[in-house]
C-alpha positions in Angstrom: 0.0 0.0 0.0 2.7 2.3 0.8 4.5 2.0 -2.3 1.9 2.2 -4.1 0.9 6.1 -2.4 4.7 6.3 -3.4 3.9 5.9 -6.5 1.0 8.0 -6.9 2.9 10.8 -5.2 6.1 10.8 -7.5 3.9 10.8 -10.8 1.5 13.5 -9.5 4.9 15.2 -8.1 6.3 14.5 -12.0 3.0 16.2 -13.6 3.1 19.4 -11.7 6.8 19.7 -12.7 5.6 18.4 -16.7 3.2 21.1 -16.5 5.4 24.2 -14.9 7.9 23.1 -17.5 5.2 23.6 -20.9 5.3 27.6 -20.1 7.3 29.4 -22.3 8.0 33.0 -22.3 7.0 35.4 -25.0 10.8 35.6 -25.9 10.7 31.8 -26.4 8.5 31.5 -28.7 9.6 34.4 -30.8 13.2 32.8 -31.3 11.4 29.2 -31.9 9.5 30.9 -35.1 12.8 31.9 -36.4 12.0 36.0 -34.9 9.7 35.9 -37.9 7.9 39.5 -36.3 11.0 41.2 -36.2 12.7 39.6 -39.3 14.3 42.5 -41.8 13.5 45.3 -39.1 15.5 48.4 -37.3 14.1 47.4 -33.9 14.6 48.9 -30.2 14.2 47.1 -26.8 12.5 47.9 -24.0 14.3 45.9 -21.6 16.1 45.7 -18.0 18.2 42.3 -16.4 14.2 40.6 -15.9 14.2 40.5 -20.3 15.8 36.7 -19.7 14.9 33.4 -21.2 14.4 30.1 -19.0 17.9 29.7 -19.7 19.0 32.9 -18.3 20.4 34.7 -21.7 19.2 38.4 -22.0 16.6 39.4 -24.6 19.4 42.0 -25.2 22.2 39.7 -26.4 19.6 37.0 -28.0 18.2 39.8 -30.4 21.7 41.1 -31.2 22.8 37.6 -32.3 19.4 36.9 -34.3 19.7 36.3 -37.8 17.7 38.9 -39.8 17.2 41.2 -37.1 18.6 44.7 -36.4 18.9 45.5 -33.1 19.7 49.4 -33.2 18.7 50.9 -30.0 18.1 50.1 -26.4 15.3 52.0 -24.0 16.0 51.9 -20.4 13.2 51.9 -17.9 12.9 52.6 -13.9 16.7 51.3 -12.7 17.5 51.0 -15.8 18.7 48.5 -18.4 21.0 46.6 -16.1 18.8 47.1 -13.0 21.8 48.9 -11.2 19.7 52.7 -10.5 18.5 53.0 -6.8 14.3 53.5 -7.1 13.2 56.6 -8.0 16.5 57.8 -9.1 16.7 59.6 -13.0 18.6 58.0 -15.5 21.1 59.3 -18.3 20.7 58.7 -22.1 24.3 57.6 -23.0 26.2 55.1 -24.9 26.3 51.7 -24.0 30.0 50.6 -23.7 29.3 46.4 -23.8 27.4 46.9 -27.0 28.0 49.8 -28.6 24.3 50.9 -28.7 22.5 54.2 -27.7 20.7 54.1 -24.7 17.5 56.2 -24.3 16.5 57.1 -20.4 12.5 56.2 -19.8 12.9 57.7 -16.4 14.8 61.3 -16.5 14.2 64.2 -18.5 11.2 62.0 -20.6 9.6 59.0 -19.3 7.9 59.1 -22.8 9.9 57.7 -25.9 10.4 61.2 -28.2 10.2 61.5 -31.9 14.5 61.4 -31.9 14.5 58.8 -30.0 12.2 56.5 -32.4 14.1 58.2 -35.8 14.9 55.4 -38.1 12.8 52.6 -36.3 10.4 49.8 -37.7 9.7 48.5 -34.3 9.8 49.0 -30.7 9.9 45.6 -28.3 8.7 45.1 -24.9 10.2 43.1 -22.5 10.3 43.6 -18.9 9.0 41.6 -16.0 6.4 43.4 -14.0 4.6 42.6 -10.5 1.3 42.7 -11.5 0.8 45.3 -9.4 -1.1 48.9 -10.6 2.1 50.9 -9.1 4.9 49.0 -10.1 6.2 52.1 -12.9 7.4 49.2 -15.9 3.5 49.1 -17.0 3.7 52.8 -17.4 6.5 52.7 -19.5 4.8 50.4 -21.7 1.7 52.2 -22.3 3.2 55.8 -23.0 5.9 54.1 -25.2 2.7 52.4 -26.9 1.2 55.8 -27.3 4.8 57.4 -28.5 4.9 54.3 -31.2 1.1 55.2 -32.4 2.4 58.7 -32.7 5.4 58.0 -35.1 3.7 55.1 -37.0 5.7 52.4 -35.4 4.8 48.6 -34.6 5.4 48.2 -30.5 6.0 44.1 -29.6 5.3 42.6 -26.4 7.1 39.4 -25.8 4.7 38.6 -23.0 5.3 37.2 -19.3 3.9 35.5 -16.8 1.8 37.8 -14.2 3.7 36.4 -11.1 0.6 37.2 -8.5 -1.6 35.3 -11.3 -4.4 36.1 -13.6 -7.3 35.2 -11.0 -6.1 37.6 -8.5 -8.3 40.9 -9.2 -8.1 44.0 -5.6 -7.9 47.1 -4.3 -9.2 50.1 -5.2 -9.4 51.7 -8.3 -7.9 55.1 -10.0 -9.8 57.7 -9.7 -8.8 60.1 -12.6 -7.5 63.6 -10.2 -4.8 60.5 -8.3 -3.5 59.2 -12.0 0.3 59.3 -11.8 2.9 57.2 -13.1 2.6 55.5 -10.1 -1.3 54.9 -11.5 -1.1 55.2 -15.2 -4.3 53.1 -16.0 -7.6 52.7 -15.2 -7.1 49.3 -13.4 -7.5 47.7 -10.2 -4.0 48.2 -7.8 -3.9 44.2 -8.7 -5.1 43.5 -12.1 -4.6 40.2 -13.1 -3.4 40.4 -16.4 -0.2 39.8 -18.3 1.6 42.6 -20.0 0.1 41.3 -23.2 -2.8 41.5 -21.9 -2.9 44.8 -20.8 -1.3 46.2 -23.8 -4.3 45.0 -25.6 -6.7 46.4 -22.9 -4.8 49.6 -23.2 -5.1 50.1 -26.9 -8.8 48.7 -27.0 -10.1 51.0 -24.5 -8.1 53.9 -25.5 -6.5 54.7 -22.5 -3.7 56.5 -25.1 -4.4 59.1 -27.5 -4.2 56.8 -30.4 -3.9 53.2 -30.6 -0.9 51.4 -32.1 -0.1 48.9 -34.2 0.3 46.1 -31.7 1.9 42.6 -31.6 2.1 40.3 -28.9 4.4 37.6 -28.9 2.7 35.1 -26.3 3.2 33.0 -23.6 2.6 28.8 -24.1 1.1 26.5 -21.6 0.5 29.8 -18.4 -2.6 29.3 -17.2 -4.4 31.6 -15.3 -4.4 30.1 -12.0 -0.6 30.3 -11.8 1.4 32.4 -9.5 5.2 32.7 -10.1 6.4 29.1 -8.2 4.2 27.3 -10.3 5.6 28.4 -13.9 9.0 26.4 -13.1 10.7 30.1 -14.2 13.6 31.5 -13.0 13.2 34.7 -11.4 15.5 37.8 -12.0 15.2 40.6 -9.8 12.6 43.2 -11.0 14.2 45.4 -9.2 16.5 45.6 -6.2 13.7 44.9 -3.5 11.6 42.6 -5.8 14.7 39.6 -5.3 12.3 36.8 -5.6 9.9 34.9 -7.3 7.6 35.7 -4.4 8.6 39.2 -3.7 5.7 40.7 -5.7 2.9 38.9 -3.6 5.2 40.7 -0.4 5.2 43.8 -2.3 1.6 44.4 -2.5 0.7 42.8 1.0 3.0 45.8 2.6 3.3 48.0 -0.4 1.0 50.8 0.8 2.3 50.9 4.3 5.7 51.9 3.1 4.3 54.9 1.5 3.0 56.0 5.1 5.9 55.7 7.1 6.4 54.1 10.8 7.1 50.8 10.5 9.9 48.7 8.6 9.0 46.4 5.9 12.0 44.7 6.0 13.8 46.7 3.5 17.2 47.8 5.1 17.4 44.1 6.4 17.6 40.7 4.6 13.8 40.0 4.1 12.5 42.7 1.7 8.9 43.5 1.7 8.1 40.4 4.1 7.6 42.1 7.5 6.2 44.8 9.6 8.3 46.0 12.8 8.7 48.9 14.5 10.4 49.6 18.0 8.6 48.5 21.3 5.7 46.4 19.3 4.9 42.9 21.3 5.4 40.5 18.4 3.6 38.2 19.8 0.5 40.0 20.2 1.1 41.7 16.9 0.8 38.0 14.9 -2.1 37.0 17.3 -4.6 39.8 16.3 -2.9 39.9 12.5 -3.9 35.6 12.4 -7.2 36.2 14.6 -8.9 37.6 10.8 -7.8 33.8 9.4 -6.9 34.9 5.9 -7.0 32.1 3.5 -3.2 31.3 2.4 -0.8 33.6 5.0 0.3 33.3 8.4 2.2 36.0 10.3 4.7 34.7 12.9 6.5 37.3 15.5 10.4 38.4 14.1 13.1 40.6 16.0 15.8 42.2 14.0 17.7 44.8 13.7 17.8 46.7 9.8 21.1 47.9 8.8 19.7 50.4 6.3 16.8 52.6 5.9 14.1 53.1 8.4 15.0 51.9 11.9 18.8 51.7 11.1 20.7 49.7 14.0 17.9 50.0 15.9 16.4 46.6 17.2 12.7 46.3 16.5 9.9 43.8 16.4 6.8 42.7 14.8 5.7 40.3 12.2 7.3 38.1 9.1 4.7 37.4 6.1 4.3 33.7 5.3 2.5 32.4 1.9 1.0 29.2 3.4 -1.5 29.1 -0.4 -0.5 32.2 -2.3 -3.5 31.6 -5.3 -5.9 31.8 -2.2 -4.1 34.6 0.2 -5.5 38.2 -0.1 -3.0 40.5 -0.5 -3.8 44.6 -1.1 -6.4 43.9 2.3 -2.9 42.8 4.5 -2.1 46.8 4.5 -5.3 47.7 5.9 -5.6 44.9 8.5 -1.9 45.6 9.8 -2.7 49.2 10.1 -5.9 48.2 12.3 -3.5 46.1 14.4 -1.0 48.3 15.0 -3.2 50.7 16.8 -5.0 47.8 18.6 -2.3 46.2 20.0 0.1 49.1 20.6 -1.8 52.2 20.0 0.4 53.0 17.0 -1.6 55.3 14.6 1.0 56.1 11.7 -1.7 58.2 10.2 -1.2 60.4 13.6 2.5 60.0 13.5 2.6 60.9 9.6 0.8 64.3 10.8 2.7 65.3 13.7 5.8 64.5 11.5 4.3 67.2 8.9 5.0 64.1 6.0 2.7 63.9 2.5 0.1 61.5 2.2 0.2 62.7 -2.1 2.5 59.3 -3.0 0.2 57.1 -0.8 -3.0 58.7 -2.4 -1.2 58.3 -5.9 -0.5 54.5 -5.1 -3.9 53.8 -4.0 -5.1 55.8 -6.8 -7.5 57.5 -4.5 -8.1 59.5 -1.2 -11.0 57.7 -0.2 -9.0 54.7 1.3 -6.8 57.4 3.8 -9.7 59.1 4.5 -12.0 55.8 5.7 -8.9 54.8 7.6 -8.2 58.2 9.5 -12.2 57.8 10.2 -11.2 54.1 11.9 -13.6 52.4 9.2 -12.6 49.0 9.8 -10.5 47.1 7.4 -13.1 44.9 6.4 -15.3 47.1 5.2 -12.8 49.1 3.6 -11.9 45.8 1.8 -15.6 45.1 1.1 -16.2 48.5 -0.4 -13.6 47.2 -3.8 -16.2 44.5 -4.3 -18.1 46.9 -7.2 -15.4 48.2 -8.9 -13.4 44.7 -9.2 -16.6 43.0 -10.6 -16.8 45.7 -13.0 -13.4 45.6 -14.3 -13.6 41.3 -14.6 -15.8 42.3 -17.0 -14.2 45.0 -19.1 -11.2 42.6 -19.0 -12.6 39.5 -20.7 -12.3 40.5 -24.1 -8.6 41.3 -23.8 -7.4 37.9 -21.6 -5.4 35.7 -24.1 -5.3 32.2 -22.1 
């Protein structure tokens, strides 16, 4: 009997790793058709170290070695092409010295691609790895460079990925038009559940640009919808220095918003990125009891000490909780914001709302992130978290619907 539930387990155990193992990436599938899209074109890439095969080569150096194709430019988003610009920080057009080829900044003087930039083009290509998150800035880039490709009669490619939080996964609040930013570029749930494909296609159907382009998108083979990142069988490359993971993006949005307030470490500065809230003179113990009282389906908050050697908190020794993914297709993650800030002021009467004020800090990137006031405003009221959550439930049914017509698996 027992070898035979050996048995069982091993060739389930060999189907799930079959099936992570069919995906291939939009960059895959163009080089197994021979690059037939870009064959006989002046193309530029949109691209940063996450524009890699399963194999780890760089979308860079596969195009530059593809027969037939003329790889003339380079576009560099948020940190740039080789990932190595701190967040936020503007980056230079210059020359690159491995290749040779001109590198255009996305995120300095223009975040939009500008008439010189595109001179000489047939085709601008796509491929970055995003969070699937609203306010992760790479989705930005794509849409105006869309836009800029519409205006100068070009053909923009998406070699499409994998949404690593999933294509099920649809929360949070959406954009109200006064709170659009690059930060909140479309008119999408904070977690949208699309791939970049996807939403390239959504953004040229519903004209969120001011004229559509000629679109192409290279897709993915064998995702399915219900997939988060560990169940692809990909390799992960850093999105970006705090997005290390193939996890890091479900982190990201579960403590996303509080960083943007202020008060607490969410483990940036330390070893564990994105996958804790601490502050000085919380009980951690209490802090994970009332976080796991609410029993949200798929995470578990255990009590950590540590002491952050960067950033907020720096050498100081604080406490609170670490973020565990026991089912991450079933764990809610924009609501993990609200319910921490709910309790922090239960269990040790920390209001960072209060704190933020006294401190004289913004609330404009938090607003911008969330895409709306309304979401500050109900928690400085002490709306509970619930019903905040609760009050998305309109909005995200609406958008499942205006989605459907653009989802390509």
């Amino acid at each position: 009997m027992k070898n035979r539930i050996g048995l069982f387990l091993l060739a389930a155990f060999a189907l799930a790793c079959s099936a992570a193992a069919e995906v291939k990436l939009g960059n895959e599938v163009l080089a197994a058709s021979g690059f037939k899209v870009l064959k006989g074109k002046r193309v530029g890439l949109i691209t940063n170290p996450s524009g890699v095969n399963r194999n780890l080569d760089s979308t860079l150096e596969i195009l530059r070695a593809a027969p037939g194709v003329n790889l003339v430019a380079l576009f560099g988003p948020e940190h740039g092409i080789y990932g190595d610009v701190p967040a936020g920080d503007k980056i230079q057009s210059r020359t690159d010295e491995r290749t040779g080829l001109p590198v255009h900044s996305l995120y300095g003087v223009t975040r939009k691609p500008t008439p010189e930039m595109l001179a000489g083009l047939d085709a601008l290509v796509y491929d970055l790895q995003d969070t699937g998150c609203r306010s992760y800035t790479y989705i930005s880039t794509m849409g105006v460079a869309m836009e800029a490709c519409a205006e100068a009669g070009l053909e923009f490619i998406v070699l499409d990925r994998p949404n690593p939080l999933g294509g099920l996964r649809v929360e949070g609040p959406m954009l109200e038009d006064k709170f659009r930013s690059f930060v909140s570029q479309w008119d999408v749930p904070y977690v949208y559940g699309m791939t970049c494909g996807e939403l390239a296609r959504m953004i040229n159907g519903e004209r969120w640009i001011k004229k559509p382009c000629k679109l192409t998108v290279v897709p993915l083979k064998g995702w399915k919808r219900w997939m988060t990142w560990r169940d692809t069988g990909l390799p992960w490359v850093p999105a970006s220095p705090h997005v290390p993971h193939g996890e890091s993006p479900l982190f990201q949005v579960a403590v996303g918003m509080l960083g943007e307030i202020g008060g607490v470490s969410t483990g940036i500065g330390y070893t564990l990125p994105f996958q804790c809230i601490a502050a000085p003179g919380l009980d951690p113990h209490q802090f994970a009891a009332a976080l796991n009282s609410h029993r949200l389906p798929g995470i578990r908050f255990k009590p950590i000490t540590y002491k952050p050697y960067y950033f907020t908190f720096k050498d100081q020794v604080i406490s609170g909780v670490q973020l565990y993914f026991t089912d991450p297709a079933r764990a809610p993650l924009t609501a993990v914001n609200f319910y921490a800030l709910e309790a922090l002021k239960k269990t040790a009467g920390l209001d960072l709302f209060a704190e933020a004020v006294k401190a004289n800090k913004s609330f404009a990137m938090f607003d911008k992130v969330n895409g709306t006031d309304a979401t500050r405003l109900a928690l400085q009221a002490d709306t509970p978290a619930a019903q905040i959550v609760a009050a998305w439930a309109p909005g995200e049914q609406a958008f499942r619907a205006q989605r459907k017509k653009y989802l390509l698996y």
